[in-house]
C-alpha positions, 0 to 999 in steps of 0.5 A: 500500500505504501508504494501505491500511495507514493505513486498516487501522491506524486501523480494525483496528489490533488485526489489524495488531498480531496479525499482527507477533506472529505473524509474529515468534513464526514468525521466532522459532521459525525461526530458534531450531528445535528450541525449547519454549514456554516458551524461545518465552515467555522469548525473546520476553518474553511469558506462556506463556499467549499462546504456548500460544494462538498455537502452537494457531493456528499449528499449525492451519494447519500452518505449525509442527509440534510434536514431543517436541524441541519446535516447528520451522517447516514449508515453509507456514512458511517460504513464509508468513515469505518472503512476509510480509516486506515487508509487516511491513517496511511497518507496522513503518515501517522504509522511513522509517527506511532513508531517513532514515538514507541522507539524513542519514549520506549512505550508498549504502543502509539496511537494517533489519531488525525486532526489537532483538538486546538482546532477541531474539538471533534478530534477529542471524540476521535480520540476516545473512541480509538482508546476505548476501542483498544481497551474492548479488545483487551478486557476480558472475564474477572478484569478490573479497570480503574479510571482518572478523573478529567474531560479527556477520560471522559470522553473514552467512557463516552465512547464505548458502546454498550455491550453486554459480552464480558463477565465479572468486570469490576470498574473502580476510580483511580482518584478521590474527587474535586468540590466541582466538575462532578460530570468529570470525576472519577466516580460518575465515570465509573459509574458510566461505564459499568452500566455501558459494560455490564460490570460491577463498581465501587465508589470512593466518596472522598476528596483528592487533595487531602493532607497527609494526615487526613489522608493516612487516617482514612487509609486505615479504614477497612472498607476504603483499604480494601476498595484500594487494594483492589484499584492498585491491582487492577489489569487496565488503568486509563488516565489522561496526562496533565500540563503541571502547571494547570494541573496545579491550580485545578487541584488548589496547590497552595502558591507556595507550592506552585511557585516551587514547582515551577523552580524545579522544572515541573512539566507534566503531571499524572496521578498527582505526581509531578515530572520534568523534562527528562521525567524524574519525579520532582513533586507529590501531592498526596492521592488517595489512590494510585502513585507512581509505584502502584502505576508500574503494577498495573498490566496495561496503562492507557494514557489519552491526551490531545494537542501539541501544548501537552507534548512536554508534559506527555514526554515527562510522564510517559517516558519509558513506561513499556507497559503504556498504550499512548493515545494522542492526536496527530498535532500532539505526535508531531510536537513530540517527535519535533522536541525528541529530534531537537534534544538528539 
């Protein structure tokens, strides 16, 4: 495939380039439905001119349909986008980015989806569903999935589609919560997705920027060690990966702290630990649940995140982690490989 598409590229590259915009206006409307042209236009950054022109085409051969609520994908659509996939995986180059990536980070795996989330918001749905479709086809009977909180993670639960085929899955949060953003922490994902998969879940009613104090007494308790115990052997753990200055503030770092932070360097920030550029651990905040070490037991880690603002933090984080499937957008990728080119 890889000689046809050289071939094509050079002879016909207007067709190879007409084809990554339809296929990416096909995604767009999918995963943006109901949504009008000039919404269409704004979101993909091009003249309502084109859109207009390409929605008659695609109309014409019925892989939309358009009503007064606007433009939805049809059933030709969704098989079209499905079959598509690894062919504009292919011409966008993204294999070589995956690869490059998996050699110089020493990670299980990359997945990289097109687009850049910065630009198109449609790229983070992308992105969940690629995650979640990798984590389907790795659970099996009597796993255990533990999830983060965060919107990112919340769009892998969104994704996966409701199955009922496994047996005995427990699904468990990997983090106490925060005092706002309930949509997006990690219990009421849990919850999502154990009634989308037929599994089973446990709650953990408890904040996650507790003191150490507080925080050894509630580890004490029976029920809560027991509900951790099983967290930090789970098969699978998904997460998303934090810029460490973000991460900060959301979490309520004392300035003090903050400031510390950004005098050692901090990068990146998973499970409340914070890494700089070479991903050494330089800071902890105390978590209720997972911490680097209880990571590195883990069988499978899936880590999702999007846009190239996120490629030093994902660098630190991710760094050697062989047992990681990293699942990121193609903006993200192509940062990445531009720092690891620059420090060789």
């Amino acid at each position: 495939m890889e000689k046809i598409l050289k071939l094509e590229q050079k002879i016909v590259p207007e067709l190879i380039d007409l084809l990554g915009k339809r296929y990416d206006i096909l995604t767009t409307i999918c995963y943006n439905q109901p949504i009008g042209r000039r919404i269409l236009a704004n979101h993909m950054c091009i003249s309502e001119r084109i859109v207009r022109n390409e929605i008659n085409f695609l109309k014409s051969q019925n892989l939309i349909e358009v009503n007064a609520l606007g433009m939805f994908i049809t059933s030709d659509g969704e098989i079209i986008i499905n079959q598509l996939k690894g062919f504009i995986h292919e011409i966008k180059g993204l294999s070589k980015l995956e690869k490059y990536i998996e050699k110089h980070l020493k990670l299980q795996q990359v997945i990289v989806v097109p687009g850049d989330v910065e630009i198109d918001k449609s790229v983070l749905k992308e992105l969940g569903k690629a995650a979640s479709n990798y984590a389907i086809h790795i659970i099996k009977e009597d796993t255990t999935i533990a999830l983060t909180g965060g919107s990112t993670v919340k769009n892998v639960v969104d994704s996966f589609p409701r199955i009922k085929k496994f047996n005995n899955i427990s699904i468990l949060p990997a983090r106490g919560g925060l005092a706002r953003n309930v949509e997006i922490q990690a219990n009421t994902l849990v919850a999502r997705l154990a009634d989308k998969i037929g599994g089973n879940y446990e709650l953990l009613h408890v904040p996650d920027n507790l003191s150490n104090e507080a925080l050894t007494t509630i580890l004490n308790e029976k029920n809560i060690k027991c509900i951790i115990d099983k967290i930090q052997n789970a098969e699978i753990l998904i997460y998303g990966i934090g810029i460490a200055g973000d991460m900060a503030m959301k979490r309520g770092l004392p300035k003090e702290e903050i400031k510390e932070l950004e005098e050692l360097g901090a990068v990146g920030e998973a499970f409340g630990q914070y890494y700089n550029e070479v991903g050494e651990i330089i800071h902890y905040t105390p978590t209720i649940v997972v911490n680097d070490e209880d990571v590195k037991k883990n069988t499978i880690l899936i880590a999702v995140a999007a846009g190239k603002n996120k490629a030093r933090a994902i660098i630190a984080t991710e760094i050697n982690r062989s047992s990681t499937v990293l699942v990121i957008d193609q903006a993200a990728a192509t940062e990445i490989i531009d720092i690891l080119k620059k420090r060789e």
